[in-house]
DRENTIMI-482475 format. One line per 8 residues: their letters; for each residue x, y, z of C-alpha. Coordinates in pm, whole numbers. Example, Ala and Ser with C-alpha at 12.3 -4.5 7.8 and 13.67 -1.06 7.14 Angstrom:
AS	1230/-450/780 | 1367/-106/714
// end
This chain:
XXXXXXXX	2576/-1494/-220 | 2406/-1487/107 | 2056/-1345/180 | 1883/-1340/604 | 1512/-1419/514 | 1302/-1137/557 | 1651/-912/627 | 1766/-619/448
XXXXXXXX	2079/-736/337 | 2280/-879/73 | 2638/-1056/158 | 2809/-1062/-220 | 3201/-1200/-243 | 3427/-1232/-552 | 3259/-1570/-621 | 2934/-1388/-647
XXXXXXXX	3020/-1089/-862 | 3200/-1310/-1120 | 3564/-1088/-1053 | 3850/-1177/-925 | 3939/-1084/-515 | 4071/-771/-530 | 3966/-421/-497 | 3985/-427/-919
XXXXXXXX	3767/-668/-901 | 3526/-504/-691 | 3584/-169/-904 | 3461/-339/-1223 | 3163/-461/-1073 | 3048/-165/-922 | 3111/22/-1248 | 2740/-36/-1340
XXXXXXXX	2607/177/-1174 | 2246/165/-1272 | 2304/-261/-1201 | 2424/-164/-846 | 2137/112/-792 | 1888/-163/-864 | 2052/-425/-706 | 2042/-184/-372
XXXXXXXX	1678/-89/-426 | 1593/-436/-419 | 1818/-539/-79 | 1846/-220/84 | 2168/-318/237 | 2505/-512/-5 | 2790/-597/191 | 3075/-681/-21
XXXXXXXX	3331/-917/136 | 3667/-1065/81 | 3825/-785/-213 | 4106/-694/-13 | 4011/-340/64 | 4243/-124/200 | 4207/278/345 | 4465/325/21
XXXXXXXX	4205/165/-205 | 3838/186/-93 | 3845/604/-222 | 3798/444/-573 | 3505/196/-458 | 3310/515/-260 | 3347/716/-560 | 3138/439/-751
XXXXXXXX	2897/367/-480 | 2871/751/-367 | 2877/947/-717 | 2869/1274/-454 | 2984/1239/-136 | 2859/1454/149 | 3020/1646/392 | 2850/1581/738
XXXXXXXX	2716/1914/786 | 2398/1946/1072 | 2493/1640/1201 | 2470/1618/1583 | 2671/1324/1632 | 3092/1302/1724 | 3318/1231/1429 | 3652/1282/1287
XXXXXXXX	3723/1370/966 | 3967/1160/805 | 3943/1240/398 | 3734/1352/122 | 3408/1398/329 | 3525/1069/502 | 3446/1018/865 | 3467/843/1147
XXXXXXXX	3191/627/1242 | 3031/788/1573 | 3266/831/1839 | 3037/696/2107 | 3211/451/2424 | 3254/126/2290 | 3048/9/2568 | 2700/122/2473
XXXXXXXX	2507/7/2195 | 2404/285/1960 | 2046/238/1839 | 1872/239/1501 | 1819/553/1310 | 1854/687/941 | 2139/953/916 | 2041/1265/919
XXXXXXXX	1670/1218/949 | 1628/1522/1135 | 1763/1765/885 | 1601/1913/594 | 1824/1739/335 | 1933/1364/436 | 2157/1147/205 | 2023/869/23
XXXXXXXX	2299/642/51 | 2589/563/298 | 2904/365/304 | 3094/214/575 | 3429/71/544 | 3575/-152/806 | 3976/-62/824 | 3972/-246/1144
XXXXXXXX	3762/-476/1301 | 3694/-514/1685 | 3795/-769/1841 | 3479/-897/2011 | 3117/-760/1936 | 3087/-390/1677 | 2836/-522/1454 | 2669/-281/1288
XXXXXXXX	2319/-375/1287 | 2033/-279/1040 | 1689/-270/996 | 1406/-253/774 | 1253/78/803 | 911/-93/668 | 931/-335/939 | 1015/-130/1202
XXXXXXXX	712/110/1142 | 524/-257/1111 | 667/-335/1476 | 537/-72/1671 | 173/-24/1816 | -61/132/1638 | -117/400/1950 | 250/508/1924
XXXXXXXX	236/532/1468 | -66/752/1568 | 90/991/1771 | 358/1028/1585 | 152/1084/1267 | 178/1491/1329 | 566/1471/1285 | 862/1551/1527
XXXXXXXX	1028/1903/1653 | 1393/1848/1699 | 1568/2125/1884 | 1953/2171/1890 | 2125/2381/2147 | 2454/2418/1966 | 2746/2606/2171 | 2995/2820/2091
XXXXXXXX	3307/2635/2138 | 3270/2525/2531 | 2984/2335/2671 | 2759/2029/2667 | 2716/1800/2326 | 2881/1978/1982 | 2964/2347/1876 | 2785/2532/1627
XXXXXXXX	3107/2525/1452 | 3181/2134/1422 | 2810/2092/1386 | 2855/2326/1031 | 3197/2249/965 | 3278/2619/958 | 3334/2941/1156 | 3153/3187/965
XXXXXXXX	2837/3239/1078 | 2738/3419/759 | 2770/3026/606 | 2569/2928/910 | 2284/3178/794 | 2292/3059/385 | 2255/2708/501 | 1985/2733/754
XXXXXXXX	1762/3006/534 | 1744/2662/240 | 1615/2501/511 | 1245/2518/725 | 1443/2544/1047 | 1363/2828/1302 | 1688/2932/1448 | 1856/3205/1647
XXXXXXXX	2182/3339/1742 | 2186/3306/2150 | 2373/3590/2380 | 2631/3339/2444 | 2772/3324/2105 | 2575/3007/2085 | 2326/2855/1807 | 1940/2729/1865
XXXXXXXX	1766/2532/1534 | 1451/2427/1583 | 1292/2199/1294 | 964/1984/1229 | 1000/1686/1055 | 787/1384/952 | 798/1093/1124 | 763/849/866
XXXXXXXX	907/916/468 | 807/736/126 | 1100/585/-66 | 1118/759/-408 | 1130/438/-595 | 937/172/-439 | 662/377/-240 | 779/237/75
XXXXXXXX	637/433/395 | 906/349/650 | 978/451/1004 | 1198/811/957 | 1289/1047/1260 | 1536/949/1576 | 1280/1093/1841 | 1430/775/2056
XXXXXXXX	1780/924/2028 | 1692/1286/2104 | 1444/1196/2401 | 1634/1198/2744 | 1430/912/2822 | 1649/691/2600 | 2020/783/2803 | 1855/546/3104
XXXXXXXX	1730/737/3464 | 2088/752/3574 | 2237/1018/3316 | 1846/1169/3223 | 1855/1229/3598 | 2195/1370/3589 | 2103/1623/3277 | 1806/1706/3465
XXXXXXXX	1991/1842/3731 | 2188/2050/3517 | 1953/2164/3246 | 1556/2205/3210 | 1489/1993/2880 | 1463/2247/2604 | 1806/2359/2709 | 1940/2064/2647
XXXXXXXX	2205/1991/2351 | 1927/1775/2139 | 1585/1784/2222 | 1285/1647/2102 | 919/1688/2096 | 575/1640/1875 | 524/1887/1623 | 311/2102/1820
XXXXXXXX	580/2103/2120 | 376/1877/2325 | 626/1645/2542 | 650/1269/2366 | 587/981/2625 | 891/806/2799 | 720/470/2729 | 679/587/2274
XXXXXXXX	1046/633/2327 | 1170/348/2436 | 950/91/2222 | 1036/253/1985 | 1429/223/2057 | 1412/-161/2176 | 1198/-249/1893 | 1399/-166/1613
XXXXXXXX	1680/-272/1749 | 1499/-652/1838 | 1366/-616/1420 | 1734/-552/1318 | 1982/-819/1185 | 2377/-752/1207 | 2639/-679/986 | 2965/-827/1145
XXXXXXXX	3289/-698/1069 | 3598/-863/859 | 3853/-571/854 | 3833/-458/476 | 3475/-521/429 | 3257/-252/253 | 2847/-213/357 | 2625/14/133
XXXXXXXX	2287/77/263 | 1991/278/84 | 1899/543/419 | 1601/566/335 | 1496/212/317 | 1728/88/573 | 1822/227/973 | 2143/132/1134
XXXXXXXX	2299/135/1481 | 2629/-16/1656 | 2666/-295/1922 | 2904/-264/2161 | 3298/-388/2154 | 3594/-461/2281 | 3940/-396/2117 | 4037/-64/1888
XXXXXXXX	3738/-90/1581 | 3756/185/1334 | 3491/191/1081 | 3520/488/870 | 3156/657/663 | 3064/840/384 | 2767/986/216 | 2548/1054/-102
X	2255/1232/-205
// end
């Protein structure tokens, strides 16, 4: 058993579960699930190493760990599907480093849990750090918590099959816009059908959440990732050129549509990401993390890494 001081995470192997190494093994620890629940309440991240996890065999551990799994619908970010609500993990270059956030934190309904499976490790670099949503609200100043106290406006400028960033269609996994409709009216969102065929969503948020169990108030919204500020001048000044900002694919602002500060953005980007500690890959390793509790990210890497993700609420 292996525990980072003042980390979010919990490194458990065969030895440490009491079961032999082998995805059985695993299976009949993870049967408990009220055990495991508490066990991730209390670490807010478990990876489990060394049980010989395979892409034939890890279905049976998600459907322990993730009594519901999710299908990735509002979610702004590249992926393949590869199973039962199984995805990809972002398909973002290898060479950037994609920085903290809690999945779907800009949506209406976010998942309390997610799973990531490692069916191949990279060959240098692809940890997946994460960080303590507690201490990253700790880490910032007290100027940028304040301004952010009002909550976020995320905007999504979804097209209709050609253009910048993701289709409404991929983004909803469907091409009915009826089903479009259903799902956005159970949401708060403000959206509208554009003369293009394409999709604007418009939704407030909270910046920071309370974890249902402990009471937690921990840094929730990815107004780092949706601010052009965070792509670096180069490509901001390149989008710029092409599109005024509320045009663009993602946008971001304060509640009341007043424009967030370059300088918020990126301490808030580089500061989580300095508070994080990373997960690195073994090829069959399995990481749970409580989304809530927890953010996560990806360092860059060389080599062909596929991690593969799933869901819960």
């Amino acid at each position: 058993m292996t525990t980072t001081t003042g980390a979010p995470l919990l490194e458990l192997t065969a030895a440490d579960t009491g079961t032999p190494a082998t995805p059985e093994g695993l299976l009949s620890f993870l049967a408990d699930g009220a055990r495991f629940g508490d066990l991730l309440t209390e670490h807010k991240a478990v990876v489990f190493r060394g049980f010989g996890l395979t892409t034939d065999s890890v279905d049976a551990a998600l459907d322990l760990v993730l009594p519901n799994r999710l299908a990735y619908v509002h979610g702004n970010s590249p992926r393949t599907k590869v199973g039962d609500n199984l995805y990809t993990s972002t398909e973002y270059p290898q060479q950037f480093t994609i920085s903290m956030h809690n999945e779907l934190s800009y949506a209406e309904h976010w998942p309390r849990r997610l799973a990531f499976f490692c069916e191949r490790a990279a060959e240098t670099g692809g940890a997946t750090p994460v960080v303590d949503g507690a201490a990253w609200l700790a880490a910032l100043d007290p100027e940028v918590r304040e301004a952010f106290a009002g909550g976020v406006r995320y905007t999504q400028n979804l097209h209709d099959g050609l253009g910048l960033g993701k289709s409404w269609q991929d983004t909803f996994e469907t091409t009915d816009r009826q089903a479009v409709e259903e799902y956005l009216a159970g949401t708060s969102a403000e959206w509208a059908w554009r003369s293009d065929g394409g999709l604007r969503v418009s939704l407030v948020r909270p910046a920071t959440v309370r974890h249902p169990v402990t009471g937690a108030e921990v840094w929730f919204n990815q107004a780092d990732q949706w601010h052009p500020a965070a792509l670096g001048d180069e490509a901001a000044g390149a989008l710029a050129q092409l599109l005024p900002p509320e045009e663009l694919p993602q946008y971001v602002t304060f509640a009341d549509g007043s424009p967030i500060p370059d300088a918020h953005v990126l301490q808030i980007r580089d500061r989580g990401l300095e508070t994080a500690v990373d997960v690195d890959w073994n090829t069959g390793d399995l990481l749970v993390i409580d989304n809530v509790l927890v953010g996560h990210g990806r360092r860059p890497f060389t080599g062909s890494r596929r991690v593969l993700v799933a869901m819960t609420d």
